[in-house]
C-alpha positions as CSV (number, residue, x, y, z in Angstrom):
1,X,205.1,113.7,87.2
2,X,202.0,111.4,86.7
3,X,200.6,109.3,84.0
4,X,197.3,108.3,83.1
5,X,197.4,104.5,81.6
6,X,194.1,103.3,79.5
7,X,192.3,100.0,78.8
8,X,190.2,100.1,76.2
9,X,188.5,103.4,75.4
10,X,185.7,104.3,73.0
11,X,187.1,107.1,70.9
12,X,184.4,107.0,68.0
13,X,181.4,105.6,66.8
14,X,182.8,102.2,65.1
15,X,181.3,98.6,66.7
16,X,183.1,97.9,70.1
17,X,181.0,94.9,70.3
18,X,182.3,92.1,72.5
19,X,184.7,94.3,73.9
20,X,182.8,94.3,76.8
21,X,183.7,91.0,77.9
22,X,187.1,91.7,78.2
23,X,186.5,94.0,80.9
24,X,186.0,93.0,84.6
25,X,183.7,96.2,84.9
26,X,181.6,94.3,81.3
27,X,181.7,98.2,79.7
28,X,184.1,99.9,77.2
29,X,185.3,103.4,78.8
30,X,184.2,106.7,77.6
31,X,186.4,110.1,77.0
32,X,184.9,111.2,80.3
33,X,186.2,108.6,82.1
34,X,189.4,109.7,81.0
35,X,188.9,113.0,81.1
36,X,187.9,112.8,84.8
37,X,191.0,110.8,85.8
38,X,193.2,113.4,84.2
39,X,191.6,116.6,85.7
40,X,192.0,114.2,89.7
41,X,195.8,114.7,88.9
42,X,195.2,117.9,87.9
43,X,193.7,119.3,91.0
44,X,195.3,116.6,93.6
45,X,198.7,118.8,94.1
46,X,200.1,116.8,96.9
47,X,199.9,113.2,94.3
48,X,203.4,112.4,92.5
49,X,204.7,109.5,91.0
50,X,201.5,108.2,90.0
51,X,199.7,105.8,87.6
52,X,196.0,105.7,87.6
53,X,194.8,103.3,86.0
54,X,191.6,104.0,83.9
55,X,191.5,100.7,82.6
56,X,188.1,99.3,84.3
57,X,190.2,97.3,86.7
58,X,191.9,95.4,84.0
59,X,195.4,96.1,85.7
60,X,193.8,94.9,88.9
61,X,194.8,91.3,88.2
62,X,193.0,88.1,86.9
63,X,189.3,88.5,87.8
């Protein structure tokens, strides 16, 4: 089993101003980049026990 863990994602059209900043990569993420995480573990048959992280390297430490 895997799992896909998020940071901040822009699901809708509302302000995300200043979000940004929070964010060592200084963007919000998209559906896509989720969406591209998920189908990796799809496709990747020989990955188990998994985490990614689509989180713009928030879970990377203190930046």
């Amino acid at each position: 089993m895997n799992a896909v863990s998020l940071g901040i994602i822009r699901t809708q059209e509302s302000s995300y101003a200043g979000l940004e900043s929070m964010d060592p990569l200084r963007r919000v993420g998209e559906i896509d980049d989720v969406v591209s995480a998920v189908m990796y573990l799809e496709r990747a048959g020989f990955v188990t026990g998994e985490i990614s992280h689509v989180d713009g390297g928030q879970s990377a430490g203190h930046w």
